[in-house]
KOLFIKOL-989145 format. One record per residue (C-alpha): residue in three letters; x, y, z. Coordinates in pm, whole numbers, padded with zeros to 5 digits, always signed. Example, Ala and Ser with C-alpha at 12.3 -4.5 7.8 and 13.67 -1.06 7.14 Angstrom:
BEGIN
ala+01230-00450+00780;ser+01367-00106+00714;
This chain:
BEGIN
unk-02761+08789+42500;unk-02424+08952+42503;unk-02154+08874+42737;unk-02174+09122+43006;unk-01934+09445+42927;unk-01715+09300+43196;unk-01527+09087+42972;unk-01275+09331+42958;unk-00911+09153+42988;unk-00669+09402+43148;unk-00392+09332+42928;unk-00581+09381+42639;unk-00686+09731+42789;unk-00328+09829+42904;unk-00189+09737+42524;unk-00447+09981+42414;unk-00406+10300+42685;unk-00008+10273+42628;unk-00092+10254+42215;unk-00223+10536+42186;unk+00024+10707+42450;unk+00296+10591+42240;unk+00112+10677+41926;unk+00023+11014+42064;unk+00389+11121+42140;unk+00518+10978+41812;unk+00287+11228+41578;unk+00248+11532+41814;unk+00550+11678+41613;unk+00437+11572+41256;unk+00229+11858+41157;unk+00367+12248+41199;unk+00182+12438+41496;unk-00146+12595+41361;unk-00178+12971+41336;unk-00313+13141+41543;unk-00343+12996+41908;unk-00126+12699+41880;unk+00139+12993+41811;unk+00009+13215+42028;unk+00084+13036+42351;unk+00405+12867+42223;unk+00490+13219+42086;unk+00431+13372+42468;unk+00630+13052+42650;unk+00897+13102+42447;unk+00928+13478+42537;unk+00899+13420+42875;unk+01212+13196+42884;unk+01414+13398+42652;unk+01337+13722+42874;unk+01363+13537+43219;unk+01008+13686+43275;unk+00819+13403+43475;unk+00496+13672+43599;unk+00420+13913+43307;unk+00338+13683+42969;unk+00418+13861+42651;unk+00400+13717+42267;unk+00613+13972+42034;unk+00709+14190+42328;unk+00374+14304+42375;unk+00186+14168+42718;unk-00037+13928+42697;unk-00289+13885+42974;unk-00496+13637+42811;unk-00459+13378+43016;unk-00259+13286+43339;unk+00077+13162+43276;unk+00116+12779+43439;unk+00071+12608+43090;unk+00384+12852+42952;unk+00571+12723+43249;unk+00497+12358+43106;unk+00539+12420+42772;unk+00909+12600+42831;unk+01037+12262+43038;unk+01006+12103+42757;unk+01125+12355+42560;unk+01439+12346+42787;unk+01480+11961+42726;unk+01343+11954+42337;unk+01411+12246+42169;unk+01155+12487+42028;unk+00958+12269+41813;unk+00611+12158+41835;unk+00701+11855+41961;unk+00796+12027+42302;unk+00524+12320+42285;unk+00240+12008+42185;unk+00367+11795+42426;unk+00207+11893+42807;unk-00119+11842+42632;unk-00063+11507+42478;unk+00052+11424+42865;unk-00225+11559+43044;unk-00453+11414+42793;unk-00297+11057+42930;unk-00313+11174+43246;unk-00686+11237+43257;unk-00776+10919+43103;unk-00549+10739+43423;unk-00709+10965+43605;unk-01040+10810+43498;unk-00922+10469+43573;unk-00836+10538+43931;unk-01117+10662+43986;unk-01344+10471+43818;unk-01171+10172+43978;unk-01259+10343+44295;unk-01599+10431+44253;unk-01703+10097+44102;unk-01505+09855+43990;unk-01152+09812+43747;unk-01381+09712+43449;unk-01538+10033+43475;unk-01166+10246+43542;unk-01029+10073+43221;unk-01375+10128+43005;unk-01367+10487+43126;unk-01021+10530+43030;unk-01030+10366+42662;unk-01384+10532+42571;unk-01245+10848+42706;unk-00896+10831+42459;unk-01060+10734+42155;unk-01300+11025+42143;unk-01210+11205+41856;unk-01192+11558+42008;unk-00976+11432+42308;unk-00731+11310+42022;unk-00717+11651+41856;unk-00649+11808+42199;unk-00373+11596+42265;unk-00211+11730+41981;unk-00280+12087+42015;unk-00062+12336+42161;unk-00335+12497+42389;unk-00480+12491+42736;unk-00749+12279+42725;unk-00613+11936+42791;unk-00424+12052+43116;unk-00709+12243+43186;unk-00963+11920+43135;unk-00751+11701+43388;unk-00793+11977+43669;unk-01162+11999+43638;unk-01184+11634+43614;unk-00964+11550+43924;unk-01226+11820+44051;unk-01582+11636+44029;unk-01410+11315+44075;unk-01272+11360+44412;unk-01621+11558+44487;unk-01753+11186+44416;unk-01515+11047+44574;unk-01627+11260+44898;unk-01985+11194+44832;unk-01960+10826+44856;unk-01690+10770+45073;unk-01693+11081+45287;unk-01326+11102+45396;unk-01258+11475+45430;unk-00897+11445+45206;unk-01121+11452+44901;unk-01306+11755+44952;unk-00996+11932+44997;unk-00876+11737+44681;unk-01171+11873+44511;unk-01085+12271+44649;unk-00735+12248+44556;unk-00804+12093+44168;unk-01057+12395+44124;unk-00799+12632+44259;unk-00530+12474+44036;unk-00799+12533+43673;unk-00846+12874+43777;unk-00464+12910+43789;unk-00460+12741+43434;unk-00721+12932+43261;unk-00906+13190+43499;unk-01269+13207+43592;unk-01411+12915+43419;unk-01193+12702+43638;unk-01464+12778+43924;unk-01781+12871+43730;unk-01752+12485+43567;unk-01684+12212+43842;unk-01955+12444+44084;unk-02219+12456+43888;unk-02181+12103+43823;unk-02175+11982+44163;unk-02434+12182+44254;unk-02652+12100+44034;unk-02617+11724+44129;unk-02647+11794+44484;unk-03003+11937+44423;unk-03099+11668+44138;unk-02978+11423+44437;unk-03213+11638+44712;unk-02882+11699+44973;unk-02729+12053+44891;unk-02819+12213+45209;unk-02612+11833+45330;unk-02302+11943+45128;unk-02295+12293+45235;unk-02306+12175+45598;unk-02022+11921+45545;unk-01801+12126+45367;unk-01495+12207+45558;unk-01506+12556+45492;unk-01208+12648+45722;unk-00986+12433+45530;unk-01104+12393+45197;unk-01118+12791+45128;unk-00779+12854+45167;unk-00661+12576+44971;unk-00840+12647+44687;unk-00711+13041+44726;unk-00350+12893+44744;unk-00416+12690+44451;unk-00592+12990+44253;unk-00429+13322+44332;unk-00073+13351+44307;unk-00007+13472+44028;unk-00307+13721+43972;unk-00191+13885+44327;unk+00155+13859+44227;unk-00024+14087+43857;unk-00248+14260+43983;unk+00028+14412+44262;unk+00264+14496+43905;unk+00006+14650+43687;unk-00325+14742+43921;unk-00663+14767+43772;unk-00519+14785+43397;unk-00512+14389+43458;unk-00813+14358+43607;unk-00967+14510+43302;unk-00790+14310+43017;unk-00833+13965+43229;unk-01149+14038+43363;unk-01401+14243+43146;unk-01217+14169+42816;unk-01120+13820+42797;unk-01350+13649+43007;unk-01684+13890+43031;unk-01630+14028+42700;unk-01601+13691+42517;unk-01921+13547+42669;unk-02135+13884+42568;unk-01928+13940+42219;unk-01782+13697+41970;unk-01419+13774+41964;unk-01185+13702+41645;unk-01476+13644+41450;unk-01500+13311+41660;unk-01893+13349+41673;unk-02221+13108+41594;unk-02581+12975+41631;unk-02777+12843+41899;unk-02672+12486+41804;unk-02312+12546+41788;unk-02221+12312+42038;unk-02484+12070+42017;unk-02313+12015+41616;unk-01994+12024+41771;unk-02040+11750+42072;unk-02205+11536+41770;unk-01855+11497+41539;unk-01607+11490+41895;unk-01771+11199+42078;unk-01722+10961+41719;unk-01699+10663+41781;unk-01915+10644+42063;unk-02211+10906+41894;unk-02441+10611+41837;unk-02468+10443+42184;unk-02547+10789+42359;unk-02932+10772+42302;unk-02966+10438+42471;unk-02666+10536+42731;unk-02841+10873+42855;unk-03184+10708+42879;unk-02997+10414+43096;unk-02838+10652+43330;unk-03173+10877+43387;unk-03308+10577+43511;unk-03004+10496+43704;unk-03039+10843+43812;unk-03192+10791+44180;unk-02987+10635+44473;unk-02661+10695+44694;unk-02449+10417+44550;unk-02155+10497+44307;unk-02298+10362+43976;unk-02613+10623+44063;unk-02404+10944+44152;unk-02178+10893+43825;unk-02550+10892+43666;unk-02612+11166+43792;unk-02296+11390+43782;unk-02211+11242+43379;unk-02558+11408+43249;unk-02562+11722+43421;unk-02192+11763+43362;unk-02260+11677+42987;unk-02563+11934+42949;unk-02483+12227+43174;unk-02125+12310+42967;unk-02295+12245+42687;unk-02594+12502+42783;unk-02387+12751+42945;unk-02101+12771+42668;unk-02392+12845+42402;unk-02500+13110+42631;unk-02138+13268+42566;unk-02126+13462+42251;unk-01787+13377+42165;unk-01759+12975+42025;unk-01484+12765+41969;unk-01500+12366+41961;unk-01271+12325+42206;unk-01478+12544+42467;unk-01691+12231+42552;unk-01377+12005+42574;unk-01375+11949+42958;unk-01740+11707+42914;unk-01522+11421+42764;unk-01423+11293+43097;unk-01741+11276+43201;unk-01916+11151+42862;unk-01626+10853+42896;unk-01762+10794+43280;unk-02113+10769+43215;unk-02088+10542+42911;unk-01892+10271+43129;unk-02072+10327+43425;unk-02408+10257+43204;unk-02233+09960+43048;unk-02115+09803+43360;unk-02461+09771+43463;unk-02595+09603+43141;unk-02441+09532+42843;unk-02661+09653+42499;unk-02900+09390+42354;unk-02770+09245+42069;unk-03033+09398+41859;unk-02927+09740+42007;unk-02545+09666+41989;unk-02593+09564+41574;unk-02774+09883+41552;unk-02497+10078+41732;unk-02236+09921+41501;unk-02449+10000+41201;unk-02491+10373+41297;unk-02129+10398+41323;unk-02044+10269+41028;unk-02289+10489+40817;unk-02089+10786+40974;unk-01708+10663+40960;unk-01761+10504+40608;unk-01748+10831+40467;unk-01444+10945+40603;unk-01256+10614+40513;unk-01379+10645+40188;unk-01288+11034+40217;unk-00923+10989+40303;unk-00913+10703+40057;unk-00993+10933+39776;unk-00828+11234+39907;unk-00569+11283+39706;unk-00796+11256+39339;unk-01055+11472+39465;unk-00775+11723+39601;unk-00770+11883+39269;unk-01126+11983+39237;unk-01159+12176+39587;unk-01034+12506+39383;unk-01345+12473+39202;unk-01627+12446+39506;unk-01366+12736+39690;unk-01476+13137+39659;unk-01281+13272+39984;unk-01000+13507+39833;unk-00772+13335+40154;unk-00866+12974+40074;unk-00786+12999+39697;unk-00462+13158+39752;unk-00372+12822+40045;unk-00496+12603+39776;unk-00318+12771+39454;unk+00040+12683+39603;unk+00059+12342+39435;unk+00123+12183+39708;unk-00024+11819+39656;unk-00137+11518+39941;unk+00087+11255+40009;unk-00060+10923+39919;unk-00010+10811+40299;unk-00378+10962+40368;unk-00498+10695+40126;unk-00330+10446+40383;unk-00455+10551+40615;unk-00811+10534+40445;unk-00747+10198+40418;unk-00650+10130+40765;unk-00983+10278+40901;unk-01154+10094+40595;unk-01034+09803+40729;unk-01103+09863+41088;unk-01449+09929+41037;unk-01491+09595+40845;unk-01360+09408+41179;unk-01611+09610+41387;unk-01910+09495+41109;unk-01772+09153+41217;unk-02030+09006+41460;unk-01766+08771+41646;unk-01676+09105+41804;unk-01992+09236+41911;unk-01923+09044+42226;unk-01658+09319+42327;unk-01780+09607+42152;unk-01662+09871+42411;unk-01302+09699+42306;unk-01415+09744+41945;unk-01521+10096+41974;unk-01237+10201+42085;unk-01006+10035+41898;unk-01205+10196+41570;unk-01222+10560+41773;unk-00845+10547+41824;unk-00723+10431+41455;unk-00977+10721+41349;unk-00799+11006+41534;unk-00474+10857+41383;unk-00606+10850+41075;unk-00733+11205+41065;unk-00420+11360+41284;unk-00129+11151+41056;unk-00257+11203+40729;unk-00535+11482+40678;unk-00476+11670+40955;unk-00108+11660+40877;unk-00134+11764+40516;unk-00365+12031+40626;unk-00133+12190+40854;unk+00173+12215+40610;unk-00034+12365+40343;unk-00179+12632+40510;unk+00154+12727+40741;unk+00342+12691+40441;unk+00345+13045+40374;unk+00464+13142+40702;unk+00696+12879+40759;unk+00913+12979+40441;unk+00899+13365+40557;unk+01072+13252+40837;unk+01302+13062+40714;unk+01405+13402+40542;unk+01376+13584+40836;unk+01620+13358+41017;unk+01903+13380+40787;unk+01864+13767+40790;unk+02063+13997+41005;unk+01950+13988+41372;unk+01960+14352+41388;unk+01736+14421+41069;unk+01392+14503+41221;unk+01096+14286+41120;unk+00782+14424+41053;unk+00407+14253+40992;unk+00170+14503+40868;unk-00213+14389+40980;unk-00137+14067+41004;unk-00095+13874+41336;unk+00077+13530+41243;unk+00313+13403+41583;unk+00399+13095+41373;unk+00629+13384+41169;unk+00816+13433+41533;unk+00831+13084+41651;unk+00995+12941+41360;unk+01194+13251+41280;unk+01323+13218+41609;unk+01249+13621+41681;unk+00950+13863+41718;unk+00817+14092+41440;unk+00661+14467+41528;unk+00290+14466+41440;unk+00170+14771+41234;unk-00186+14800+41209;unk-00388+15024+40934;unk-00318+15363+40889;unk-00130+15555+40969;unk+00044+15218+41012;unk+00140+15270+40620;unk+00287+15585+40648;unk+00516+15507+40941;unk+00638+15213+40727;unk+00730+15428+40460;unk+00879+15672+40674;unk+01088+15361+40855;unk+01479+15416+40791;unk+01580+15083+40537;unk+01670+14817+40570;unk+01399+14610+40690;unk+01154+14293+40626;unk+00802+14381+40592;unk+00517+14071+40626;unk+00171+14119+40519;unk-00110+13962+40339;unk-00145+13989+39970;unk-00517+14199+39999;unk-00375+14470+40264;unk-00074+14583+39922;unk-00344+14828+39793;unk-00273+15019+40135;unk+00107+15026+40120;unk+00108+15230+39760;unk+00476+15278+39838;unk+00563+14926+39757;unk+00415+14958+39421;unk+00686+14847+39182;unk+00918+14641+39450;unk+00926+14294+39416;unk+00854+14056+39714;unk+01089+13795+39826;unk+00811+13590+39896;unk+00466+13555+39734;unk+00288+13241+39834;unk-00049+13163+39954;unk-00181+13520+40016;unk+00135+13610+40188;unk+00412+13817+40094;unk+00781+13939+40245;unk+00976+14219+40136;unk+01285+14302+40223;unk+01360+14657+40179;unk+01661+14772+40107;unk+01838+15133+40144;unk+01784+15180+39753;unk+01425+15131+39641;unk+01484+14776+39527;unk+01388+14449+39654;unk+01678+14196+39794;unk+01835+13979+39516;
């Protein structure tokens, strides 16, 4: 037999959680923020600061009800202390994303045991999607730790009954819907209702609720702001917020951010690596575990339905992105450790586990290890007019993602090692962290800089040009143009879009994409000042000439 999953030395644990913390804040900045959310939000923070406008977001002087505004307010401290750089607009995630996972260790530590806190917390860092949120400049991280601090203290309740956790558990619900509206409520509810029926006591928790308490809490967590909205712009909010962005996303796919049935079930597959291959044997563990009052059952019990209902009811929802499903990581990481901390895996099961990751992560060693040969052929398996043109700009990979194919190469032959199998939640997360880094540092790295390179030099133009020459984008909505340019650009859209541009008094820079020219016939003849990756600038002049 294994030694029992218990054999998990605190220092070793702490080394790893701080790791990746310092890891984490040491390549948040490496890679230029991604058009077009990661620019979006930074893009709207930074507006709100340079306007002193803390209640109305806008991103290019145009409101932007999207989402409530608490994350901006993050994002512009450290703006305030950093600059405006993605370090500072990446950085509240990357901090919540710690947070949750020392979240997970308090309470893990309080529900069962430290083993199980410090399990919880490494499984739950080295999931690959958690790492990818940590570096990305949206809500979902913050939002993740306030739905987790949610169902945890609802646990915490459950088992312990002392009344300070229920009204923990109202005022973290109130505090997501503040962070990123309706789904702040619709999530953590359905979850713990769920598990009070699978346990057989709901009409129990509705009589020991402290309603008289707990309701106003969560309303002075939640509503703020949308009171302090809806008093400024009425039912004009209501509708944007409301039917658009929240009702009209689940019945429509919005941005073209659609897909199938399986969406998310493909999606939860790739963003639990490392830990994809101990799942069957883990969910089959806990449904048996399922039954009983005690801590290790309740986690059972609350980590599967969490798990399935958000993946169930965001597939329902017509509009799909990977990071929709993001806030089941916390409770994927729970479940696993709970599981484990009642038996370890037989060693039959644990050499199959190991094997089964190493058939998937192989690959992507191997991958990044031969990146930079087999970058030359993707022109050749590419047909999308937009990819060619990011591809075309001759911008080559660094040889780092080859050592960092390496390092993962060399990672995974450690974990084949069978003198580790006797820690292999240590040596799954180990592997799961050096595979984020791996991905984020060099891929994901070299990714971002070759598709925001277009953008990125535009605004570098745009910079050194005259604040008072306007700047125009013509049907195309890229916020990394304003972030970096340091100021906001007039969106044009279609016609008659092209004939108010040509009717514009000159000077002035003009940003578009290289397929909407054919609309703009006036610019026949005029040379850009930029023409890179599907992109183009011109700056127009009072003659009909382009800028030397």
């Amino acid at each position: 037999m294994l030694p029992s999953a218990d054999r998990l030395p605190p220092r070793i644990m702490w080394a790893l959680l701080l790791g990746w913390g310092i890891l984490t804040l040491a390549t948040i900045g490496m890679a230029p923020l991604f058009d077009y959310d990661e620019t979006i939000y930074a893009q709207t923070a930074i507006d709100m600061m340079h306007h002193n406008e803390w209640i109305v977001p806008t991103a290019n002087g145009l409101q932007f009800f999207e989402k409530p505004p608490f994350t901006y307010y993050m994002m512009d401290l450290c703006f305030s202390i950093f600059g405006d750089n993605a370090f500072a607009a990446r950085l509240p995630s990357a901090l919540f994303s710690f947070a949750t996972a020392l979240l997970l260790l308090h309470f893990g530590t309080r529900l069962h045991s430290r083993r199980m806190g410090f399990a919880a917390a490494g499984i739950f860092l080295s999931m690959l999607e958690v790492g990818f949120l940590a570096h990305a400049a949206i809500l979902d991280a913050v939002l993740n730790f306030f739905i987790a601090a949610c169902l945890l203290n609802f646990a915490l309740w459950v088992t312990g009954g002392e009344r300070r956790h229920a009204l923990w558990c109202a005022a973290m619900m109130g505090a997501a819907v503040s962070i990123k509206g309706p789904v702040g409520v619709v999530v953590p509810l359905l979850i713990i209702l769920a598990e009070r029926l699978l346990s057989g006591n709901l009409l129990k928790l509705l009589r020991d609720i402290p309603w008289l308490s707990a309701i106003p809490i969560f309303l002075l967590a939640a509503t703020p702001w949308y009171l302090m909205i809806l008093a400024m712009h009425g039912p004009a909010f209501l509708y944007e917020f409301i039917w658009v962005q929240n009702i009209g996303r689940a019945m429509n796919p919005m941005q073209g951010h659609g897909g199938r049935w399986h969406y998310y079930l493909l999606v939860f597959v790739i963003s639990v690596l490392p830990w994809l291959a101990t799942l069957p044997w883990v969910f089959s563990r806990a449904w048996d575990m399922r039954r009983g009052n005690d801590g290790a059952a309740l986690i059972a019990r609350l980590g599967i339905l969490w798990t399935l209902l958000v993946i169930i009811l965001f597939s329902f929802a017509q509009t799909k992105l990977p990071h929709y499903i993001s806030c089941i990581y916390p409770g994927v990481a729970m479940l696993i450790a709970a599981v484990w901390m009642q038996a370890s895996p037989e060693p039959w099961r644990a050499r199959n586990m190991i094997r089964a990751t190493l058939l998937v992560l192989l690959p992507v060693a191997v991958l990044l290890l031969a990146f930079p040969l087999l970058y030359p052929w993707l022109e050749g398996f590419t047909h999308h007019p937009r990819a060619l043109a990011i591809l075309s700009q001759g911008i080559t990979p660094p040889y780092t993602i080859s050592i960092f194919g390496a390092l993962l190469l060399g990672v995974l032959i450690w974990l084949m090692s069978s003198r580790h199998h006797s820690r292999l939640i240590i040596a799954l997360t180990v592997t799961g962290m050096v595979m984020q880094f791996s991905l984020l540092s060099g891929l994901g790295t070299f990714a971002s800089r070759l598709m925001q390179a277009p953008t990125m030099k535009i605004a570098g133009v745009v910079a050194s040009l005259p604040a008072e020459m306007p700047f125009y984008s013509y049907n195309l909505n890229a916020p990394s143009a304003s972030f970096y340019a340091g100021r906001n650009y007039k969106l044009v859209l279609n016609q008659p879009g092209s004939a108010q541009l040509a009717a514009t008094p000159r000077p002035f820079a003009l940003m578009l994409r290289s397929e909407s020219l054919p609309e703009l016939p006036w610019l026949a003849g005029i040379q850009p000042q930029i023409d890179q990756g599907g992109y183009l600038l011109f700056i127009l002049q009072n003659e009909v000439s382009s800028a030397p």
